[in-house]
Every structure is written in structure tokens, then in C-alpha cells.
N, C-alpha and C positions, 0 to 999 in steps of 0.2 A: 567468610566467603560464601556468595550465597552457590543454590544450585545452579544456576545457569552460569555463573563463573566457574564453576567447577568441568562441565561437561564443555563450555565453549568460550575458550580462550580470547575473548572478548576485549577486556578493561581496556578502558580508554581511547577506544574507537569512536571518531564522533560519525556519529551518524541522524540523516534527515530524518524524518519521517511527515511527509504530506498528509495532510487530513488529521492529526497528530489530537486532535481534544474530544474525540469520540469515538464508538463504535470500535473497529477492527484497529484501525489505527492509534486509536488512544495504549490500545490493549498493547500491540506492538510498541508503543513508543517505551511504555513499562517494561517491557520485558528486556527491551536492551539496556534499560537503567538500570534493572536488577543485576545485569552481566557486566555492570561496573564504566558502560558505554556516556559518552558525553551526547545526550541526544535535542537535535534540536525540531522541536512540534510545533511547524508549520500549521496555521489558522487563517477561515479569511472570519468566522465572526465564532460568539461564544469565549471570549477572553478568561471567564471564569471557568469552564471549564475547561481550557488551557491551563491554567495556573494550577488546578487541581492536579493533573496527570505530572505537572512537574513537579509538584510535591511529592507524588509519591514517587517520581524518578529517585528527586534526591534521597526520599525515607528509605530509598530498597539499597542506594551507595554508591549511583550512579550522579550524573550532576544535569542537569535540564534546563532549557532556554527555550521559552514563547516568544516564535514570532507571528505576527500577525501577517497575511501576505495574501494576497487574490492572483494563486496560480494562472488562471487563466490570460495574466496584464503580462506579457512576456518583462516588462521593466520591473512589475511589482514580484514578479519569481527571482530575477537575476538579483535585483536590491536585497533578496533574503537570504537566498544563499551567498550572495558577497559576505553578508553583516554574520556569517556562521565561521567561513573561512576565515575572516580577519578577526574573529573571538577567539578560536582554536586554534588557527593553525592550518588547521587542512579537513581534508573529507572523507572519510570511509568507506561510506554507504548511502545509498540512496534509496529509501523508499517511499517508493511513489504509490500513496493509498486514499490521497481525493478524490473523489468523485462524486457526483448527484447521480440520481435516479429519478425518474419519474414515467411512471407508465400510463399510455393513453392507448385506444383505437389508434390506427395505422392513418385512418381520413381525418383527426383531428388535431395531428404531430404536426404541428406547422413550423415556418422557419424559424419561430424563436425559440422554440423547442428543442430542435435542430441543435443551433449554431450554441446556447446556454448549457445544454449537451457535452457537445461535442469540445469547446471552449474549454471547458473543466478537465474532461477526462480524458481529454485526446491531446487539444496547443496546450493545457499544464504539464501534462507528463514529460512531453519533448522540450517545455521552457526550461523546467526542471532538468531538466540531465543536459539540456546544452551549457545549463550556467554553472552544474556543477563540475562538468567533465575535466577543464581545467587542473581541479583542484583534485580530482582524484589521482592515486597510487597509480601506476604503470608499471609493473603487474601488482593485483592487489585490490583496486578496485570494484566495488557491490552496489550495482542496480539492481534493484527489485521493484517490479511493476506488477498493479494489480487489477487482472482483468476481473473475468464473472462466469462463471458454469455458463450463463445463459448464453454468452458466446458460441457456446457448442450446441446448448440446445435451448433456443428461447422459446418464450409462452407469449402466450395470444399479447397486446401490447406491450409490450419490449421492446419494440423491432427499431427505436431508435437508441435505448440503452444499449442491448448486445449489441447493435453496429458499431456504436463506440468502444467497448468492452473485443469485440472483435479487433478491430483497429491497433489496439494493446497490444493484443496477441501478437497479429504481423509485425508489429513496432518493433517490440523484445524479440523478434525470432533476426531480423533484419540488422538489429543492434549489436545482436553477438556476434554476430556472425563479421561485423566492419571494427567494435570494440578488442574480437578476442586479440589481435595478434599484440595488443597493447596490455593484452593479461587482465583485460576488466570482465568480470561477467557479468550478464544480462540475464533473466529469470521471470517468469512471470505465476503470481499466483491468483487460479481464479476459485474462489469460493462458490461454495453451493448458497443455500439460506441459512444465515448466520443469525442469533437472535440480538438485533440492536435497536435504535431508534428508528433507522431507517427499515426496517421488516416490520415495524409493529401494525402496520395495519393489515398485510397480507398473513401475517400469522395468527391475528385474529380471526382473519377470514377463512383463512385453508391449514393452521397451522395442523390438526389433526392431520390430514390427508399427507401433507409433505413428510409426519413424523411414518404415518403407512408404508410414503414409498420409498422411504432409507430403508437400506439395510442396517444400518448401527441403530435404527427405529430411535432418533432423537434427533431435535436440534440444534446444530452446531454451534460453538457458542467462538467469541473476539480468542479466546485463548487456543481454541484449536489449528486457527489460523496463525497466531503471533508466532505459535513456537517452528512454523516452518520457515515462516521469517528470517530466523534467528540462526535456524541451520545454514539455509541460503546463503548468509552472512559470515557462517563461519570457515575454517582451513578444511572442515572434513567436506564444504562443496567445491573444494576448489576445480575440479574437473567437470561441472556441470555447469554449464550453457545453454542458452538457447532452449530452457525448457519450460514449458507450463505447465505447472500443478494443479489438477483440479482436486480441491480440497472440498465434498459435498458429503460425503459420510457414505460413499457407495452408490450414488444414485446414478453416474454418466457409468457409461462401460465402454469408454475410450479413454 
């Protein structure tokens, strides 16, 4: 049995995970394999490294399923999470950790910026949970949504990521609050600068200075995110709702 079966009563929980073949989300999808979880990692490109994260689901004693799927096509969300339910059985948990980034000037954020944005990280999340809602536990069921520090506090072009990443926020606070009396929780986690594919050029650029202005003076890495995840997920949250974690290593002081 590994540690995470031991500390969180997990096994055989299936569980989504969106954005599932890199970065924070690959890391989460691992971590519920390792808790003995049937996890299925959501992809819309990189099939190889889909396949990868499922091997090591299954290597850690969990069992893993790649689906390929473009969150943002409300049919091509619902078509994934059907094809999960009718492989298992039923749904556990939900997390929702796709998203793009892309940062510009505020005067050069035009509408496809916008809408390829917003499409991803905003109508995926809500595809996702309307097609999974169905199939979850009444009581029992785990949304987890994952916004961004920069919600709280954004930097010079961001301002159409945080909008979105905000969006999240409201989303999950509004969710619980219409989900609770059916016993699902709602949860949102937003990370500070986590070291992945998607930070490699800003941590090039500033990564000294961001390690300056943590206080844990490092950068966060996919693991320090996964394991809140997982608590989220487990019986010891059952009482929390409607909250968002910002997970930066001490840098917001809210």
C-alpha cells in the first residue's frame, strides 16, 4: 500500500483530471493513481505524453485511461466524460486543471485572445461539471477547480488570464453554494508560479526575483499543488466548500 493510500482512503475512486498529460495536472493525475484511484487524463493534444502519466498511474497501483477531448467543444467534453462513466461505472471527482495562458499588453489582447481564453478555462470547466454532475455521488461528490494567485493579484499583462482565472473563482464559490445541499463540494485551487512547461519563459526571465519574493524562497513545483488536490478529495475535507486555496509559497497575504 502506498503512502497516499495509507493517509487518504482513496482506492478505487475514479476520478477526471482535465489537462491530465502535463504540468500540475499530469502531477495530480499521479498522485490519485498512486491512492490506488481509477483516474481518467483528459487531453486535447500530446497523446504521448498522455500515455506516459498513465503508465505511471498504473506503475504506482492505480489503473489510468487517456482520453483525448477539446474541453472547450461543450460535445467533445460531454462525449469524454460519458466514455469514463460507462468504462467505470460512475464519477468521484472532478478536476478541472486545463487551461492556457498567454500573456500580452492589455491594447494587443484582441477578441481571439479573449474568446481561445476564455473557451478553455472558463465554457471547459462549466462543460465539464455540467456533463459530469449526473454521475456524481449525492452526497459524496469532488469538484475541484483550478483558478491562479494572479486572480488576486495580476501583473502587468495578465489581465485577460486573471479575468478568466477570476471567473473560476466566482464559479466554484456560486457552485457550492447551489451543489452543497446535494453533499457535493466545490473547491478551488489557485497556484502561485509553479515550475512547468508553461512558466519556462517567465522563469527564465524573473525566476530569481519571484524565488526573492517568497517567503519559502523557492519555486513551487506540480507536487506541492497535487497533494492539496488529493486532500480536497479526501473524507478529512468533507466540511469544506466554497473555498479557494491559494497555494504560492507565501507570497499573497490574503
Amino acid at each position: 500500500m502506498s503512502d497516499a493510500q495509507t493517509i487518504y482512503p482513496l482506492a478505487g475512486k475514479v476520478v477526471i483530471v482535465t489537462g491530465g498529460s502535463r504540468g500540475i495536472g499530469a502531477q495530480v493525475a499521479r498522485r490519485f493513481g498512486a491512492a490506488g484511484c481509477k483516474v481518467a487524463v483528459f487531453y486535447r493534444s500530446g497523446a504521448d505524453a498522455a500515455a506516459k502519466v498513465v503508465g505511471d498511474i498504473n506503475a504506482a497501483g492505480g489503473q489510468g485511461l487517456a482520453i483525448a477531448a477539446d474541453i472547450a467543444d461543450p460535445e467533445s467534453a460531454k462525449a469524454a466524460v460519458d466514455s469514463v462513466a460507462a468504462k467505470f461505472g460512475r464519477i468521484d471527482v472532478v478536476v478541472n486543471g486545463a487551461g492556457i495562458a498567454e500573456y500580452r499588453p492589455f491594447e494587443k489582447s484582441d477578441a481571439a485572445l479573449f474568446h481561445s481564453t476564455f473557451n478553455t478555462n472558463v465554457l471547459g470547466t462549466i462543460a465539464v461539471i455540467q456533463a459530469a454532475l449526473p454521475h456524481l455521488p449525492s452526497p459524496g461528490g469532488r469538484i475541484i477547480n483550478f483558478s491562479s494567485a494572479l486572480a488576486t493579484r495580476p501583473i502587468p499583462n495578465s489581465a485577460i488570464y486573471s479575468a478568466s482565472k477570476g471567473a473560476i473563482t466566482t464559479l466554484s464559490h456560486a457552485l457550492a453554494r447551489e451543489f452543497g445541499p446535494r453533499g457535493i463540494t466545490v473547491n478551488t485551487i489557485a497556484p502561485g508560479v509553479i515550475e512547468t512547461e508553461m512558466t519556462t519563459k517567465i522563469l527564465a526571465e524573473r525566476g530569481d526575483a519571484i524565488k526573492a519574493m517568497t517567503p519559502l524562497g523557492r519555486i513551487g513545483q506540480p507536487d506541492d499543488i497535487a497533494g492539496v488536490a488529493l486532500f480536497l478529495a479526501s473524507p478529512d475535507a468533507d466540511w469544506m466548500t466554497g473555498r479557494t486555496f491559494i497555494i504560492d509559497g507565501g507570497v499573497s497575504t490574503i
